[in-house]
LOMARVO-211550 format. One record per residue (C-alpha): y, z negated, x negated. Coordinates in pm, 1 decimal, padded with zeros to 6 digits, m for minus. Layout:
% LOMARVO-211550
north, up, east
Y, Z, X .
...
***
This chain:
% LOMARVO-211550
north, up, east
m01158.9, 05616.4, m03323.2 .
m01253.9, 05272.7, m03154.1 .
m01511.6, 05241.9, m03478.7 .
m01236.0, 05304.2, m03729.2 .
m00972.6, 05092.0, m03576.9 .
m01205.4, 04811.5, m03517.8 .
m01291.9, 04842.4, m03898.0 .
m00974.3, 04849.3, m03996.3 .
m00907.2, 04534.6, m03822.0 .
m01180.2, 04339.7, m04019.7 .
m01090.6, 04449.8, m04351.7 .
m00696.5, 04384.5, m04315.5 .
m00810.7, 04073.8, m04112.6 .
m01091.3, 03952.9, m04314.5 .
m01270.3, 03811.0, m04013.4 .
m01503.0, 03967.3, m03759.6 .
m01331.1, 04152.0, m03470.3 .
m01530.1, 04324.5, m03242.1 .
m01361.1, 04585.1, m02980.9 .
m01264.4, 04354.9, m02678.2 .
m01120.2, 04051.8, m02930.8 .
m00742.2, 03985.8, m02835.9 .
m00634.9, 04040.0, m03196.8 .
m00311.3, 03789.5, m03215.3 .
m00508.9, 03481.8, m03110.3 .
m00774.0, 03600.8, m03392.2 .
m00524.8, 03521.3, m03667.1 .
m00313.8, 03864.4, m03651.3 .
00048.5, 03789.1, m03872.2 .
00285.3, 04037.5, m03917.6 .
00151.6, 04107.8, m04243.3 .
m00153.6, 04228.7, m04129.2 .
m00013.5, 04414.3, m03894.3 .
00174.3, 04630.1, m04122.3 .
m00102.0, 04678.9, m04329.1 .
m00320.4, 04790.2, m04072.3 .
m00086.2, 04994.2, m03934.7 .
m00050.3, 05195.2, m04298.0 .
m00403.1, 05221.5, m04309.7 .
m00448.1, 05318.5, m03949.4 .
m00212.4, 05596.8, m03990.5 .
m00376.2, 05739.6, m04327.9 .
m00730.3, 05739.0, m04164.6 .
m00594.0, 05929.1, m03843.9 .
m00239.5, 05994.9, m03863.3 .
m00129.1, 05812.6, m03581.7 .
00142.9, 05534.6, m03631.6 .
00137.2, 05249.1, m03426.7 .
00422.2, 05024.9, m03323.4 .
00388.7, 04677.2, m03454.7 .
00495.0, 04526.0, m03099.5 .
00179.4, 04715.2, m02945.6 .
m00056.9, 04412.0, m02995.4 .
00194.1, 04247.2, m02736.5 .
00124.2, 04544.0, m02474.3 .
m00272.3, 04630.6, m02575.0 .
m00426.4, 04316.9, m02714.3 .
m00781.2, 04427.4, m02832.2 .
m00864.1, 04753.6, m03073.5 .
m01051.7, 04862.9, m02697.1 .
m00671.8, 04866.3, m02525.8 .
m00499.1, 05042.0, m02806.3 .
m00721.7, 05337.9, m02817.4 .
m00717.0, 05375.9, m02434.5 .
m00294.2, 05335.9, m02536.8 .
m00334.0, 05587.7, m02796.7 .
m00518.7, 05815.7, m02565.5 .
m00231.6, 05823.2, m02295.7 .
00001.3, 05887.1, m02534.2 .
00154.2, 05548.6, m02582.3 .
00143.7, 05452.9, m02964.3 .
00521.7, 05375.6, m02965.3 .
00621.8, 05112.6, m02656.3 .
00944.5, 05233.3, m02507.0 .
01013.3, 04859.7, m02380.7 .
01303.6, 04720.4, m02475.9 .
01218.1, 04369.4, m02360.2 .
00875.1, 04241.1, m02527.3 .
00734.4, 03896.5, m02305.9 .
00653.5, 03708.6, m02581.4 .
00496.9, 03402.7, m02412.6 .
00456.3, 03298.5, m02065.6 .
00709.8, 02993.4, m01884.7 .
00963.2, 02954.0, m01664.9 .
01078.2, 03314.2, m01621.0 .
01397.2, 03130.4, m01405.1 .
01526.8, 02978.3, m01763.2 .
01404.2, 03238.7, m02035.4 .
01471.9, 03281.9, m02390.0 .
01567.2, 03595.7, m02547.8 .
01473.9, 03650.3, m02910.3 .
01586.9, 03911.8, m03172.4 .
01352.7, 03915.5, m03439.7 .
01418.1, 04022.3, m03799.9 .
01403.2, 04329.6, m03973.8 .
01302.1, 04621.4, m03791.5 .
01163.4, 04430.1, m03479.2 .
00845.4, 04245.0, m03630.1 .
00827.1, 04008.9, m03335.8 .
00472.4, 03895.5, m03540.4 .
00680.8, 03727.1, m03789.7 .
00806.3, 03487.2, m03511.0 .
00498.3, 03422.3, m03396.2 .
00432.9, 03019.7, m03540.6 .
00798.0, 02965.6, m03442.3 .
00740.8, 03087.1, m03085.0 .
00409.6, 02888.7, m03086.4 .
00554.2, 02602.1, m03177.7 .
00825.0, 02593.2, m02917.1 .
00770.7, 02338.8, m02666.8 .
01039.1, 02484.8, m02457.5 .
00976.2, 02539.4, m02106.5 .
01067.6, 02910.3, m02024.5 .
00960.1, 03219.5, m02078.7 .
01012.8, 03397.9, m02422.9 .
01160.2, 03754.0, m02434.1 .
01165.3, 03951.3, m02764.9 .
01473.8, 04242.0, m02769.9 .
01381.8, 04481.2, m02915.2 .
01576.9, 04775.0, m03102.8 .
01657.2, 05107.4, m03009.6 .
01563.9, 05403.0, m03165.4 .
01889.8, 05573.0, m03155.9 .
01734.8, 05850.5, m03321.1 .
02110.1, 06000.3, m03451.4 .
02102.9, 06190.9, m03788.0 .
02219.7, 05964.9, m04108.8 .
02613.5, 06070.1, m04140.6 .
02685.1, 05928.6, m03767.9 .
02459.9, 05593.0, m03775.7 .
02458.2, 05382.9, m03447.6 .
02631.7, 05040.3, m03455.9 .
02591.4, 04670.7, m03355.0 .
02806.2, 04716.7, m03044.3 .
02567.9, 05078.3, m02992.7 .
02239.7, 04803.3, m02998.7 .
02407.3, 04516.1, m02830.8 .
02518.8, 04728.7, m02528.9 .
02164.5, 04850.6, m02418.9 .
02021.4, 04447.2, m02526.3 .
02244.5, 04320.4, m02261.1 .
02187.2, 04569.5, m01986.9 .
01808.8, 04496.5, m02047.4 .
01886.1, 04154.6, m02038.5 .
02023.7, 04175.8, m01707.2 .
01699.9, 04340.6, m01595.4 .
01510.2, 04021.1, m01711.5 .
01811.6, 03766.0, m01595.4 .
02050.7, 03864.3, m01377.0 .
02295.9, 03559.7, m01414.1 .
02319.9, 03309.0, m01668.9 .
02333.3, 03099.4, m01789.5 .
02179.3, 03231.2, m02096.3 .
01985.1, 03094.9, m02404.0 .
01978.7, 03326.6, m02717.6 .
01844.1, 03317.2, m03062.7 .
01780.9, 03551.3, m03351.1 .
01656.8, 03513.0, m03723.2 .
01783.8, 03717.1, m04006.5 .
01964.0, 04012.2, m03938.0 .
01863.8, 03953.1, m03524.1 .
02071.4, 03636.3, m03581.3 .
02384.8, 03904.0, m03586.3 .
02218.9, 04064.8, m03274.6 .
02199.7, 03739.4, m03088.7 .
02550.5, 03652.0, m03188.0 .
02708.6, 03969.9, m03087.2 .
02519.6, 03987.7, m02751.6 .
02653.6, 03627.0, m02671.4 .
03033.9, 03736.5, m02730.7 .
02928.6, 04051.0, m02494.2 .
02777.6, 03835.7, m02235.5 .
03122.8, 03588.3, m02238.6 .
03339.7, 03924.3, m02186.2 .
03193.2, 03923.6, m01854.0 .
03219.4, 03604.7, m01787.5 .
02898.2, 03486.8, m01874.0 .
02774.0, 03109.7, m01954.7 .
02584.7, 03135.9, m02272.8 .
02366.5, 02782.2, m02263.9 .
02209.1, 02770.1, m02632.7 .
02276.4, 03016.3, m02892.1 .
02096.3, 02968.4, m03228.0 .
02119.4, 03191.8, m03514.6 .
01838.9, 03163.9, m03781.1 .
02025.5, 03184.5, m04137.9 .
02115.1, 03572.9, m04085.5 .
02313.6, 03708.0, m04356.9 .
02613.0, 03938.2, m04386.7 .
02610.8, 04263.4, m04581.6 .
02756.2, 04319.8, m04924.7 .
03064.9, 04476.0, m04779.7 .
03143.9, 04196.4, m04584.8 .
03083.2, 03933.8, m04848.6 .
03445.5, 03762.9, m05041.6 .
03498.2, 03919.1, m05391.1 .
03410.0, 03579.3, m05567.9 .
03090.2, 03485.9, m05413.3 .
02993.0, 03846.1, m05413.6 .
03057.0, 03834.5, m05786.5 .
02873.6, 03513.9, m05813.8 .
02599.4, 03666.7, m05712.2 .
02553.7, 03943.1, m05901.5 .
02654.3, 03740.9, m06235.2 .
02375.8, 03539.6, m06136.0 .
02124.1, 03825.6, m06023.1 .
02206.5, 04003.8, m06355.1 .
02161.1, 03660.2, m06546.5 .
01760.7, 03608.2, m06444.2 .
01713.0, 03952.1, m06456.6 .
01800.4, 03978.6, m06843.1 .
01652.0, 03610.9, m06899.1 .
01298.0, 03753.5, m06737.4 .
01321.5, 04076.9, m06937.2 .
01377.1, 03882.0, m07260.3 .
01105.5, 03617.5, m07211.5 .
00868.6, 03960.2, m07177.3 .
00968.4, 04087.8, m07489.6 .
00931.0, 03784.1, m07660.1 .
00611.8, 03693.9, m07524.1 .
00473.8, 04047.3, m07637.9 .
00679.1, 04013.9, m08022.0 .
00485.6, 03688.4, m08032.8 .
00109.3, 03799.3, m07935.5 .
00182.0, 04129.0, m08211.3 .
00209.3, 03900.8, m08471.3 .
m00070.9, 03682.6, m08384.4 .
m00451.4, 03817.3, m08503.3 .
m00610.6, 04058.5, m08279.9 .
m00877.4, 03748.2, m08163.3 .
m00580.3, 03517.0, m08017.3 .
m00389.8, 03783.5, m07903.9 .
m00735.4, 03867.3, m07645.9 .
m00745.1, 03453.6, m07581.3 .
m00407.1, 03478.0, m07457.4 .
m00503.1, 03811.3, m07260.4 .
m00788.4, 03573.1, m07059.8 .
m00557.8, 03231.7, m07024.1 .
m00312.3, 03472.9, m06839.3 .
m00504.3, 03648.2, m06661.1 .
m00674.7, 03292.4, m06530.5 .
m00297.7, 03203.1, m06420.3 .
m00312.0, 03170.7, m06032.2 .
m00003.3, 03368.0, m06006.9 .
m00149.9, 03634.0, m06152.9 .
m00495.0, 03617.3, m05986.1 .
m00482.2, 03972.2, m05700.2 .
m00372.6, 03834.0, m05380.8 .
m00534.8, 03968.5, m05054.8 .
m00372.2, 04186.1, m04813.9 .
m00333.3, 03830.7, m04574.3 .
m00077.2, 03734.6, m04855.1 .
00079.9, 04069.8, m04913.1 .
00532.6, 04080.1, m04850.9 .
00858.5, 04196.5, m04603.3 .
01237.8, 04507.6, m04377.8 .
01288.2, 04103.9, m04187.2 .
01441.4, 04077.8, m04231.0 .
01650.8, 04083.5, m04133.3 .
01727.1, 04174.1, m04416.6 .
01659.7, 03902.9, m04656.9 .
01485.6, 03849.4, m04956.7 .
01108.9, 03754.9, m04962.7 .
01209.6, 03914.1, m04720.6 .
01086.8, 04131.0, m04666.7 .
00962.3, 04104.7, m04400.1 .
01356.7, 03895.0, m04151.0 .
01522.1, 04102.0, m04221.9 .
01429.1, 04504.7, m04237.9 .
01297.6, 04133.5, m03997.3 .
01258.9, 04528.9, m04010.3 .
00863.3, 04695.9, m03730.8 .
00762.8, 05032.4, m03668.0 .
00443.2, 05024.5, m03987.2 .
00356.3, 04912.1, m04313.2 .
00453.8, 04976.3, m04622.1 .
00325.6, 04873.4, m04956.8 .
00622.4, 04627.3, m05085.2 .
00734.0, 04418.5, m05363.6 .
00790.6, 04101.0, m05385.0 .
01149.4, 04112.2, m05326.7 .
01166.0, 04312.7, m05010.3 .
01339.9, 04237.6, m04664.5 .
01054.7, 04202.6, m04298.8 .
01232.3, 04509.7, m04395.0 .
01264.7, 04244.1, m04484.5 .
01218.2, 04606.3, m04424.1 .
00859.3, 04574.2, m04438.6 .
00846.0, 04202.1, m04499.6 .
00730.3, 03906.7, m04339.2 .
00777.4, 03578.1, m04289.9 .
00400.0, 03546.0, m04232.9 .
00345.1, 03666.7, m04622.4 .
00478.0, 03287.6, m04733.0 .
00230.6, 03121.7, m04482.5 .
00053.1, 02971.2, m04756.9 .
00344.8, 02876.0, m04979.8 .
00571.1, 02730.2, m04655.5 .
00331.5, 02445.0, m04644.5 .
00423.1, 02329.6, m04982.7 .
00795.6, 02455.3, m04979.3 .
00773.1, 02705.9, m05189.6 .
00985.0, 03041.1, m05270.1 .
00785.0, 03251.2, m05069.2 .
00751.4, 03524.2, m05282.0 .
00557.7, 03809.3, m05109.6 .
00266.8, 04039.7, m05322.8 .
00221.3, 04387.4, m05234.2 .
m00115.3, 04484.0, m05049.6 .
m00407.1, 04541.3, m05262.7 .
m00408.6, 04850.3, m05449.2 .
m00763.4, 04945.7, m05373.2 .
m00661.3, 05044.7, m04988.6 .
m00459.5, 05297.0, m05103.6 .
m00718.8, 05379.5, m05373.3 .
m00990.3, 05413.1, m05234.6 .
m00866.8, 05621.2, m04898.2 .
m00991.4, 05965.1, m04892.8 .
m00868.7, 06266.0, m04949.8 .
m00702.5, 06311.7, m04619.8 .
m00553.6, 05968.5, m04620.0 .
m00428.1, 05997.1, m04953.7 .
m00234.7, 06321.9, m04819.9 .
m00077.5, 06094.5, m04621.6 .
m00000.9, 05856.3, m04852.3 .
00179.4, 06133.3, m05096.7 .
00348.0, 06213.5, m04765.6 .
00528.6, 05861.8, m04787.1 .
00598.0, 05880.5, m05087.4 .
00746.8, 06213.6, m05033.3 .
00985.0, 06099.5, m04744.9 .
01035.4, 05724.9, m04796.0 .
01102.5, 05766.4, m05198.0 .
01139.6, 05412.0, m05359.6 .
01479.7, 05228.2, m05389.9 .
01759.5, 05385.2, m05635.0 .
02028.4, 05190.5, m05840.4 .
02113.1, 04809.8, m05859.5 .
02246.4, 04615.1, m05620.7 .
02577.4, 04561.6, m05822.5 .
02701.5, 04919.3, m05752.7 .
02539.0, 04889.9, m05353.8 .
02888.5, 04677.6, m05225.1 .
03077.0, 05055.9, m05339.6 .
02840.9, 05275.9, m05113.2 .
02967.8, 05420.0, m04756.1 .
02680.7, 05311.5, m04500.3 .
02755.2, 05660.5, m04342.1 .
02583.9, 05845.5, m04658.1 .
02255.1, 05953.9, m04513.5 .
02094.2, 05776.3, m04824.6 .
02263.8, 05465.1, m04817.8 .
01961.2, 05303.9, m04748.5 .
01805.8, 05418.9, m05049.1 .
02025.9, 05177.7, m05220.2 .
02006.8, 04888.8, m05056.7 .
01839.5, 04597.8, m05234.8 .
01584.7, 04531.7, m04945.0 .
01489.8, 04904.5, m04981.4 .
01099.4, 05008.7, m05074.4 .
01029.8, 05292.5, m04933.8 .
00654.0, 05484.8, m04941.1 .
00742.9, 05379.4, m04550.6 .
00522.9, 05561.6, m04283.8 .
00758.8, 05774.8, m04070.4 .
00870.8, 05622.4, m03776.2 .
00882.9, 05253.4, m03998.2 .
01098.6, 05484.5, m04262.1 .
01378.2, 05595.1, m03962.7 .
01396.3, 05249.3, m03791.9 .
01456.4, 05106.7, m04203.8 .
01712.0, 05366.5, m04220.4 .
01923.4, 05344.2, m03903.0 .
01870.3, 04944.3, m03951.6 .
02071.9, 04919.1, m04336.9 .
02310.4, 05151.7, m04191.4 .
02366.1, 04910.1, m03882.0 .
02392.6, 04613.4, m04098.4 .
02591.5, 04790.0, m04319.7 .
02899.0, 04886.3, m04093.3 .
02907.1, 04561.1, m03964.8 .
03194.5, 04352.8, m04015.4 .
03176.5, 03950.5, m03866.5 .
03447.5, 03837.8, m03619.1 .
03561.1, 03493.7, m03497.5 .
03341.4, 03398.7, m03235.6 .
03486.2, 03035.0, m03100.4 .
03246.3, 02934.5, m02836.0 .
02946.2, 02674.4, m02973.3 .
02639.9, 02800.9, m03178.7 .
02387.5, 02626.2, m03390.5 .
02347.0, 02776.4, m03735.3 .
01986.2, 02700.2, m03888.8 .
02033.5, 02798.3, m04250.8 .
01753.3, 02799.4, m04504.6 .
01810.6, 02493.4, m04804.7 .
01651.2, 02797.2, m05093.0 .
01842.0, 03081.0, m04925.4 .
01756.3, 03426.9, m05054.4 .
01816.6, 03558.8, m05403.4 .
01964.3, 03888.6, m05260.2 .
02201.1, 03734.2, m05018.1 .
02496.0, 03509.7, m05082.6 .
02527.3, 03104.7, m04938.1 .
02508.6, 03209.6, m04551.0 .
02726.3, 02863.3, m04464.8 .
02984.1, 02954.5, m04679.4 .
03024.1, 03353.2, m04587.6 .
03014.6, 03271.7, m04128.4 .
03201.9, 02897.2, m04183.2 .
03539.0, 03094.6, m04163.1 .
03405.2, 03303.3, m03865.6 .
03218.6, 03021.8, m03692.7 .
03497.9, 02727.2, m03613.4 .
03283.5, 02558.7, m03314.9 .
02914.5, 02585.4, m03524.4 .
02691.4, 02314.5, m03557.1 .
02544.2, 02329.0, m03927.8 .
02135.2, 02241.6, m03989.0 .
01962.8, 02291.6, m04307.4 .
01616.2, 02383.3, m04242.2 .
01357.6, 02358.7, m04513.7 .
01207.0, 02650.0, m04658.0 .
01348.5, 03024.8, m04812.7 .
01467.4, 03290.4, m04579.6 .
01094.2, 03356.6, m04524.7 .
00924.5, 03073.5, m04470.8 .
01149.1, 02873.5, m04273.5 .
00955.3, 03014.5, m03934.1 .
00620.5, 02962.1, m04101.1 .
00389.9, 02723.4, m04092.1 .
00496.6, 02373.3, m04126.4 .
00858.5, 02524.8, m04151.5 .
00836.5, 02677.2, m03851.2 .
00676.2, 02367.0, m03673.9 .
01013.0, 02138.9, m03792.2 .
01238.0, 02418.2, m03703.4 .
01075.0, 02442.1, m03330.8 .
01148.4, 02086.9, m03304.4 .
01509.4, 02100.0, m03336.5 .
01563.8, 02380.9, m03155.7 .
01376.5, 02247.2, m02865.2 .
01632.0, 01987.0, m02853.6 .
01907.1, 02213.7, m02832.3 .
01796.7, 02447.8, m02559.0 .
01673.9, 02121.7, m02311.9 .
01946.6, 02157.0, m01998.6 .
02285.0, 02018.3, m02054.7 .
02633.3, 02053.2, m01876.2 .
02823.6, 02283.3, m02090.9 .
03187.0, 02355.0, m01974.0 .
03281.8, 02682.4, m01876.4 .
03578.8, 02715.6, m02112.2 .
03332.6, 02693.8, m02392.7 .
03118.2, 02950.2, m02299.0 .
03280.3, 03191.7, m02114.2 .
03559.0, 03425.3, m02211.6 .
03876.2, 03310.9, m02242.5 .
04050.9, 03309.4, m01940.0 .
03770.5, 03419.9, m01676.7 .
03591.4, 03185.8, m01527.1 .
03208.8, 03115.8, m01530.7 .
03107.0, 03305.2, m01204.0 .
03335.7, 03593.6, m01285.2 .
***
């Protein structure tokens, strides 16, 4: 097993790793990750949490894991990276926990405490009685107080974790908490929640390009079938020379996220239990997306657009690992609908998820239930007022799936600070994105006297 993991590693990594390498300071992203993770499990049939290359490090410590039985960490609270453990962080990730995704943002923090990742909790409740934010946010802060027991406390979360962080810091001020920095990374809403007009907006927009890119393929084929059979093949080779149309490796492959955005992929369904093969257009759920997928495109700004992993892993898997593969296909059956008729589903419909515009699906098992009870989460959500300070990092390209996230939390968020951060939903916590992004947020969690009327609840005091 040591052989075929190790193997695995390589070929998903594209770089020699030999049994005793610690595999996140050789260059693993979350991207990688989920793809290994796929192939791991059709090879063997194991599924491996994405967060276990925090708790084993080398292929040599996850087999000894695997052997003990511990595939799937039962931690809630993930240390992320070593500091101060008197002044810590606490992080939500996007999607469905890809803490990876994070990764050149946490790097690039110069911040002197330790970083804690929250993870979520596999509630494990059958689809027509879903947990809820309040369900997740009640066993983050008890875990929290494990970790810290008095504040005050510095939170952040990107993409849908954003929500998570928020929620947790109107928990912690019910008990009279001091909440010292809370920063939410452009997390979105759900289609529910969104106004009638911008929700509209969107979709007259969504429906616009989608017509205007199904034309141009029409006309693009109605104009090589009238052209003679030797320019139609010249055009054949010019486009298939295009670098956007050149294969991309699994290193750039998409998302869950995901949070739950788009390329997203992958922040958020952020979300990160094991691959999936995605399209472009996913969450980390965005349920299997990434942020790490637009590593390549952050430095130059651009959309971020994930690529699904190479075809040939699936392909060329044998006959036992292309059981497995039916197998996900079989469970985790590919998204239904358009998103215009999503806003008019009940998130309490086992296959709500099915519907949701981050949705992929061919989702390994335990990945496939964390997607699930995720959408439904986000989906039953409904924002609040929340009056005690925040800074609001929102993305300047947003996410094609997701309405303006300023202009759906402004009404809920009187006492935010507003930053525009460069990038998409993705790629703002990659690369040079995420290097600009650590930068400002380093400034805002540096020690400062904060009053206790702003961030504690109204009418208790801070020591309460």
């Amino acid at each position: 097993m040591l052989a075929t993991l190790t193997g695995l590693c390589q070929q998903t990594m594209r770089a020699a790793i030999a049994a005793d390498d610690d595999l996140v300071a050789k260059g693993l992203n979350a991207n990688k990750a989920l793809a290994l993770i796929k192939l791991f499990w059709m090879r063997t049939g194991i599924e491996l949490d994405v967060n276990v290359f925090y708790l084993h490090r080398t292929p040599r410590a996850i087999v000894a894991a695997i052997g003990q039985g511990c595939v799937q960490p039962t931690d809630k609270i993930l240390l992320l990276r070593e500091g101060d453990r008197a002044r810590p962080l606490f992080l939500f990730a996007g999607g469905v926990n890809c803490f990876l995704e994070t990764q050149d943002l946490v790097d690039a923090l110069t911040f002197a405490g330790a970083i804690y990742g929250i993870t979520l909790t596999d509630f494990g409740r059958p689809g027509d009685s879903p947990p809820e934010v309040a369900d997740e946010v009640e066993r983050a802060y008890r875990a929290m107080k494990t970790i810290q027991p008095e504040g005050p406390y510095r939170l952040a979360g990107y993409s849908f974790g954003g929500v998570l962080a928020l929620e947790l810091a109107r928990r912690a001020r019910v008990d009279g908490d001091m909440i010292e920095a809370l920063m939410l990374l452009d997390p979105p809403q759900n289609d529910h929640s969104w106004p009638l007009l911008l929700w509209a907006g969107l979709m007259r927009r969504t429906i616009t390009r989608q017509v205007t890119s199904v034309l141009g393929k029409l006309a693009g084929r109605a104009l090589r079938r009238g052209k003679p059979s030797a320019e139609r093949q010249g055009d054949v080779g010019v486009e298939a020379l295009r670098p956007g149309l050149i294969p991309s490796p699994v290193d750039q492959c998409g998302v869950l996220a995901s949070s739950n955005r788009s390329p997203s992929p992958p922040s958020c369904v952020g979300l990160s239990r094991a691959s999936a093969v995605v399209p472009a257009n996913s969450m980390v759920l965005q349920i299997a997306g990434s942020a790490a997928d637009t590593r390549h495109k952050a430095e130059h700004d651009g959309r971020g657009d994930g690529v699904a992993p190479h075809q040939n892993d699936v392909i060329s898997r044998p006959s036992a690992g292309n059981r497995f593969t039916a197998s996900a296909s079989h469970h985790s059956p590919s998204r239904r609908g358009h998103q215009l008729f999503f806003r008019f589903r009940h998130p309490r419909q086992p296959d709500y998820p099915l519907y949701a515009p981050q949705w992929a699906g061919g989702y390994t098992p335990v990945y496939d239930a964390c997607a699930r009870q995720l959408l439904q989460m986000k989906g039953l959500y409904r924002p609040s007022v929340y009056d005690g300070p925040l800074v609001f990092f929102a993305s300047t390209s947003g996410s094609p799936i997701d309405c303006n996230a300023k202009r759906i939390w402004k009404t809920y968020l009187p006492e935010a600070r507003w930053v525009s951060v460069s990038g998409n939903h993705l790629s703002m916590i990659v690369a040079r994105n995420a290097r600009k992004l650590a930068a400002v947020m380093d400034m805002h969690l540096r020690p400062a006297p904060i009053s206790a009327s702003a961030t504690s609840a109204p009418g208790k005091s801070a020591t309460a």
